[in-house]
C-alpha positions as CSV (number, residue, x, y, z in Angstrom):
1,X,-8.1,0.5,-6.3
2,X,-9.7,3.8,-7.6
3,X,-8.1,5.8,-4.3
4,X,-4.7,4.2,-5.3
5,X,-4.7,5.5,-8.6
6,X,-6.3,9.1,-7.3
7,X,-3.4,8.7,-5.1
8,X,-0.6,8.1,-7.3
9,X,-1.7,10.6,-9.8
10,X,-1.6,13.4,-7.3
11,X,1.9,12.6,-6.5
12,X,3.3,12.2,-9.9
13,X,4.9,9.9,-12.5
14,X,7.9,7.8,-9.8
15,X,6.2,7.7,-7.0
16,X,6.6,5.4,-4.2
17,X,3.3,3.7,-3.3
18,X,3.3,2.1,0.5
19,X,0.5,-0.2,1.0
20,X,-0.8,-1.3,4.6
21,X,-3.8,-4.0,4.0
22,X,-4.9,-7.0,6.2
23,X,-3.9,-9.5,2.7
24,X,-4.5,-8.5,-1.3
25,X,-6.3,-10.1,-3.7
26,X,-5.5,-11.4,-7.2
27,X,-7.2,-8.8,-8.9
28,X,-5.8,-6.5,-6.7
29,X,-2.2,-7.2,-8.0
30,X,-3.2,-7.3,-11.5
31,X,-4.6,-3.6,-11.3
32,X,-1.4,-2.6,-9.5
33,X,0.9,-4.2,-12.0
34,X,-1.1,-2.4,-14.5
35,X,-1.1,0.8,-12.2
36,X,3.0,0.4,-12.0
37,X,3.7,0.5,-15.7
38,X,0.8,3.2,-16.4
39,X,2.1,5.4,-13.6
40,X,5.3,4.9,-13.5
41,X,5.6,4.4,-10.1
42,X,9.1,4.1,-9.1
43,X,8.7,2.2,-5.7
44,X,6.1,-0.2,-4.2
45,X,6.1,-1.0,-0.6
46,X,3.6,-3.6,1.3
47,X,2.6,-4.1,4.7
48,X,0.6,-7.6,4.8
49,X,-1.1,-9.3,7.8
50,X,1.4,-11.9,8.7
51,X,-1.2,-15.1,9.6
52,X,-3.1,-14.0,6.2
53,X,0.2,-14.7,4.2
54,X,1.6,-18.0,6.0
55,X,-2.1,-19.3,5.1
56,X,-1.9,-18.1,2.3
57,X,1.7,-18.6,0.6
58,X,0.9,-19.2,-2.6
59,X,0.3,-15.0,-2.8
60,X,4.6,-14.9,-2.3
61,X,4.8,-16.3,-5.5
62,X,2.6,-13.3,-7.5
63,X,4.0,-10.5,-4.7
64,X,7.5,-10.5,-5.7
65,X,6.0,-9.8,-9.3
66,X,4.0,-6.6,-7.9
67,X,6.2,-5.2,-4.7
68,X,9.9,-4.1,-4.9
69,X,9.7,-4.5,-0.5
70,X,7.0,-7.0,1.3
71,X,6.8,-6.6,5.0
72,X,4.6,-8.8,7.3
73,X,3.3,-7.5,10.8
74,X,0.4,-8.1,13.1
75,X,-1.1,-4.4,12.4
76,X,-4.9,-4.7,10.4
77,X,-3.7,-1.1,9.1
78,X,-5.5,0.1,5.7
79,X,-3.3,3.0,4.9
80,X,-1.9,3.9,1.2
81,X,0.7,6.6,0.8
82,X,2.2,8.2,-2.4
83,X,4.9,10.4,-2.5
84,X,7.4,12.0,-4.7
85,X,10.1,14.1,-4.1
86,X,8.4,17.3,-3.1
87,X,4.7,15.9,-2.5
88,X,2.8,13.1,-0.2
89,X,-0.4,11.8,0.0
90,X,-2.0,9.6,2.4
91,X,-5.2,7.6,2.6
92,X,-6.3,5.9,6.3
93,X,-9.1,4.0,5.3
94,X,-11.7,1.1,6.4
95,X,-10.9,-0.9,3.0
96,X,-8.6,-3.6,2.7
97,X,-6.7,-4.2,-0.6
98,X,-9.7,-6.8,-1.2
99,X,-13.2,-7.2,-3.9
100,X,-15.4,-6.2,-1.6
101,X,-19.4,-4.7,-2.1
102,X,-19.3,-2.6,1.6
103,X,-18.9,1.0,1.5
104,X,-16.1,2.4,2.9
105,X,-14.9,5.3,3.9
106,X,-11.5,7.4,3.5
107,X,-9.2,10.2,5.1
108,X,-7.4,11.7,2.4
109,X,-4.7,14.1,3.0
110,X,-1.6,16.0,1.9
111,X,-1.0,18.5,4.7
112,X,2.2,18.0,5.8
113,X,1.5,18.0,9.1
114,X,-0.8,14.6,9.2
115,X,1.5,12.8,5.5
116,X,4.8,13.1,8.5
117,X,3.1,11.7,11.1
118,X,2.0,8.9,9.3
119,X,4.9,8.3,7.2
120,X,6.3,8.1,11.2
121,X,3.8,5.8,11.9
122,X,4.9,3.7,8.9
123,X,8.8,3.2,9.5
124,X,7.7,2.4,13.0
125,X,5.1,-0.5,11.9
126,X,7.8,-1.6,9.5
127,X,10.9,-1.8,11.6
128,X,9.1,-4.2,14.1
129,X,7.9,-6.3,10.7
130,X,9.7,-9.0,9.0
131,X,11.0,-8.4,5.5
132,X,10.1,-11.3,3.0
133,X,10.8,-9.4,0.1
């Protein structure tokens, strides 16, 4: 959660915050609720692992509470995105939106050149996904 707030306070009170992740934890929406109101982030997007979620379905209830958009796809993706108006920052990383004790390890960027391809990337991924919310 630490590179989502580095991440979000880089690009400025409003943001929009995409998340990719493989599935979310409890404590993982409680910091971002948190994160939403201290950061006034303007816009939260997810991209969940579709299997994890039907499993799971009890998370729908707590997501609509944390994401303003919730996709589901087949992608294991771990990428964050923040951006404003006039700046974007992007994080690929090994670490899923998850508690875990393993190190993982990050690509960090705001050159314009890598943030556009991934924000490609991104509306790709999503317009093959299903919108829940």
């Amino acid at each position: 959660m630490a590179i989502v707030r580095e991440l979000l306070e880089k690009a400025g009170k409003g943001a929009e915050l995409t998340l990719f992740s493989y599935s979310i934890t409890d404590v993982w929406m409680r910091q971002l609720i948190n994160l939403k109101v201290e950061m006034a982030v303007g816009k939260v997007i997810m991209v969940l692992d579709r299997d994890v979620i039907i499993r799971h379905r009890e998370k729908l209830n707590q997501l609509q509470f944390v994401a303003d958009e919730v996709y589901l796809t087949d992608t294991h993706a771990k990428v964050y995105l923040a951006k404003n108006n006039d700046y974007t920052i992007a994080a690929v990383t090994s670490a899923n939106a998850t508690n875990n004790l393993r190190h993982e390890c990050f690509f960090i960027t705001d050159r314009r050149e890598f943030t556009g391809q991934i924000q490609d990337d991104i509306g790709g991924i999503v317009g093959l996904s299903y919108r829940i919310i």
